[in-house]
N, C-alpha and C positions, 0 to 999 in steps of 0.2 A: 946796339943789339946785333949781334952776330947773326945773318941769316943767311940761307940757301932759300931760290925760288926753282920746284922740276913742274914739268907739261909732259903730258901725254896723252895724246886720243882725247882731245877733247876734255880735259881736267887738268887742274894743279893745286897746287898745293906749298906753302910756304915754311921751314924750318926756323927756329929758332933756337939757335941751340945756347943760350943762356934764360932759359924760362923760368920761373918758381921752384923753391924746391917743392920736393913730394916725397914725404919718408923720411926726409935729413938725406938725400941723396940730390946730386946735383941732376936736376932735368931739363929734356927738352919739349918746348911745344912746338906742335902742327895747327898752320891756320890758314885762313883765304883759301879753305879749300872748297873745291866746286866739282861735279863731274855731271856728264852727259850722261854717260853707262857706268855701271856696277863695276866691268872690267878694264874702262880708262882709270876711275877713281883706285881700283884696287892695283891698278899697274904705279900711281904717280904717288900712292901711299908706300907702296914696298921701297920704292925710288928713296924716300922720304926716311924710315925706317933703316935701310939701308947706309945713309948718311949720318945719321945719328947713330948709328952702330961704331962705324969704320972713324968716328969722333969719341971714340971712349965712352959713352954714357948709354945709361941699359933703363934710364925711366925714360916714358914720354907721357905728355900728356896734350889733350885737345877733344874738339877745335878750341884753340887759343889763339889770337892774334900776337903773341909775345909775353900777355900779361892779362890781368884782370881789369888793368884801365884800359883796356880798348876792347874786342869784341870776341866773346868766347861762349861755348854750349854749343848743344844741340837741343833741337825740339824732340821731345819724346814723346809726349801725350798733347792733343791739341781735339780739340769742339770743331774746328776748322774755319773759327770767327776767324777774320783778317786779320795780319798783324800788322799792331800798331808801333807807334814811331820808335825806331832806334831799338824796335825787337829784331834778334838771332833770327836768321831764317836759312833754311833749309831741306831738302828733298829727301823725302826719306832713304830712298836707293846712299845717302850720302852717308847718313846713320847707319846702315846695313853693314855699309864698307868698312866703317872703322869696327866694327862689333863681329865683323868676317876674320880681320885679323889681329883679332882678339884681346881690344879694346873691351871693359868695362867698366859702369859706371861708378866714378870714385863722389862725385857728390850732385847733390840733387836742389833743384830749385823751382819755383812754380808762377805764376802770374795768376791773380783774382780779379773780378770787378764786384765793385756795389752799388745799389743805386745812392745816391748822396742823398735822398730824401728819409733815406733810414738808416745813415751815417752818424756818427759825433750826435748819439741823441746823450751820452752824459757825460759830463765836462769836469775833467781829472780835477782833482784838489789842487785849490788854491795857492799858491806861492808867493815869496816874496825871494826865492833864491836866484831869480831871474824873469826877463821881461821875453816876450816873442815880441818880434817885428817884420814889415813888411820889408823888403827890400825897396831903396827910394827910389832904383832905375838909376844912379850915377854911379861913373867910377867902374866900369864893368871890371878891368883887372888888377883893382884893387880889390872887387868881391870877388875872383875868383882865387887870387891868389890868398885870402883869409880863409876859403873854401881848402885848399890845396892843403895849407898849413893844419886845418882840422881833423882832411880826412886821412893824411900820411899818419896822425896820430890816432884817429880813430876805430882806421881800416888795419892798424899795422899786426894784430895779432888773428887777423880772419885766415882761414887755410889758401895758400897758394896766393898771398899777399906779395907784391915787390915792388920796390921803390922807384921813383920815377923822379924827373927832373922840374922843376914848378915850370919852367918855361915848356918842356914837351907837355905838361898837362893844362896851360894856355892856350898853346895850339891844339889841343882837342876841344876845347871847349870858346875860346874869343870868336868863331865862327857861331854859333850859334846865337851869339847878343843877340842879332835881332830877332828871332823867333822867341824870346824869352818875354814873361805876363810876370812883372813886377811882383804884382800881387801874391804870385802861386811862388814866390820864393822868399822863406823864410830866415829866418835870425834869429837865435835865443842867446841874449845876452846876461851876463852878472848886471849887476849896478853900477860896475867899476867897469863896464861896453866890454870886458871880457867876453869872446863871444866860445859857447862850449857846446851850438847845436845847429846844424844849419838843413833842410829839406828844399830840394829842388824838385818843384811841381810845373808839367808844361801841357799845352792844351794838344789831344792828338792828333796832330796836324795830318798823320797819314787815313785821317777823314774827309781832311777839304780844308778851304780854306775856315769853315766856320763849325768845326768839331762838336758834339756833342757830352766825349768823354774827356776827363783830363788824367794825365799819369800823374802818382808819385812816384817819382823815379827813385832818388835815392834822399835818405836822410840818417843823416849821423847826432851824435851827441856825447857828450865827455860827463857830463852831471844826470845824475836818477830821476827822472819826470819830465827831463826835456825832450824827448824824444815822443813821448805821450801827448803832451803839448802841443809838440810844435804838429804832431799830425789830429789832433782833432784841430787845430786853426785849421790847416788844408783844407779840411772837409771842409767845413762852413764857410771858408772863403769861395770855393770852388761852387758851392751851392747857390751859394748869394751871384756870384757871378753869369750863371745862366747855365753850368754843364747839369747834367743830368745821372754821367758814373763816373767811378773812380775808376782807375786801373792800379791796382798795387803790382806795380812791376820787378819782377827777379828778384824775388826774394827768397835765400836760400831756406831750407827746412826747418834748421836747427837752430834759426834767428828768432831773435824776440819778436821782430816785425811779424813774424810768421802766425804768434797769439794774436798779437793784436790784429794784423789782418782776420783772424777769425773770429773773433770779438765781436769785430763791428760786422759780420757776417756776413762777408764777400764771399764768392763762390768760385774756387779755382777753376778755372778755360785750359791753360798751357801748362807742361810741364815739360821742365828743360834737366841736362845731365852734362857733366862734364867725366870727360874718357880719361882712363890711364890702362896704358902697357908696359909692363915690367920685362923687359928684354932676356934677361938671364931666365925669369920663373919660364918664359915663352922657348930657348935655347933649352932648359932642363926638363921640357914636356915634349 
């Protein structure tokens, strides 16, 4: 990953200039950024801009940390409930600054809660095309890397998708084993343990040690009804368990997760955005 890191006044802000495409044109993302003031941020974004310029490329996009597998958005609508574990966060003065020069928003995304007591009250049609299961707790990166292998095929035609290597996306994730609930991580398998759906659910820890709500964080699936599946188990798991909400977390608009979150009629809290500036349309105005 190609990158530049600039400072100024109290902000910075990091480049990457092999990020996603956007358009069919090759782009760069801006991430790790932070600022104190409106005019540090807008100084070490120009910095930023400026480098990406004088490197031949006229898209950018962000906040991005390089990619979609680590950490990207902004908050753009928020209730101002606390944010929970491994959510985007951000000041607004920091949204200001990219939308001052003259970022806007290329796609949209939102986070709901429900109560689990009026969750998964009906239970998809029956199958025999595959089985859910819990996760046994062994073997951590042999599940992550059957994880790795599912989502590189699952995720690969979402907007601003790009590949990664199974060992960097072990190292995002072997750190977290121990904070991982067995239970709250699923498997949908064929008959033949082909596995074609997997949901990562985790208790939210940036409550306490002994949380109330649980996330589903992410779930994919490669077969029609696994995906329905494996998230009314969640719920019911999660219920029986002792939590009390769900967190349906970042889930983009134009996602199926997006019906279903509203189905089971969670109520969006947060809404997040991802930025692009187009250098040339910016140069031609």
């Amino acid at each position: 990953m190609t990158q530049h890191s600039f400072r100024a006044d109290g902000a910075k802000i990091t480049v990457y200039l092999d990020g996603p495409v956007w358009d069919g044109k090759p782009t760069a993302a801006v991430g790790a950024f932070a600022c104190k003031t409106k005019e540090g941020g807008a100084a070490v974004l120009q910095q930023a801009i400026d480098c990406i310029r004088d490197n031949g490329i006229t898209h950018i996009i962000g906040p991005m940390d390089g990619d979609t597998w680590h950490s990207y958005r902004f908050v753009t609508q928020t209730d101002e409930s606390p944010a929970f574990l491994l959510e985007p966060k951000n000041t607004p003065d920091a949204l200001e600054v990219f939308k001052d020069a003259g970022f806007s928003e290329i796609s949209s995304y939102f986070s709901a809660r429900v109560p689990l007591e009026q969750a998964a009250k009906t239970a998809p049609p029956a199958t025999t095309d595959f089985e859910i299961e819990h996760w046994d707790g062994t073997d951590p990166e042999r599940l992550f890397g059957q994880v790795f292998e599912l989502s590189c095929e699952a995720f690969a035609n979402n907007a601003f998708y790009k590949p990664i290597t199974r060992d960097a996306f072990l190292a995002m994730y072997m750190p977290i084993v121990p904070m991982l609930k067995r239970e709250l991580i699923l498997f949908a398998r064929q008959p033949d343990q082909t596995l074609v759906g997997f949901l990562f659910g985790t208790p939210n820890y940036a409550e306490g040690p002994k949380p109330s709500s649980v996330i589903l964080k992410t779930y994919a699936s490669l077969m029609k009804g696994a995906g329905q599946h494996l998230a009314y188990t969640f719920h019911k798991t999660a219920a029986v368990s002792g939590f009390e909400t769900a967190i349906h977390a970042l889930i983009h608009d134009d996602n199926l997760s997006a019906l279903r979150s509203a189905a089971e009629g969670a109520d969006v809290f947060r809404r997040y955005g991802l930025f692009g500036l187009k250098l040339d349309d910016q140069h031609s105005g």
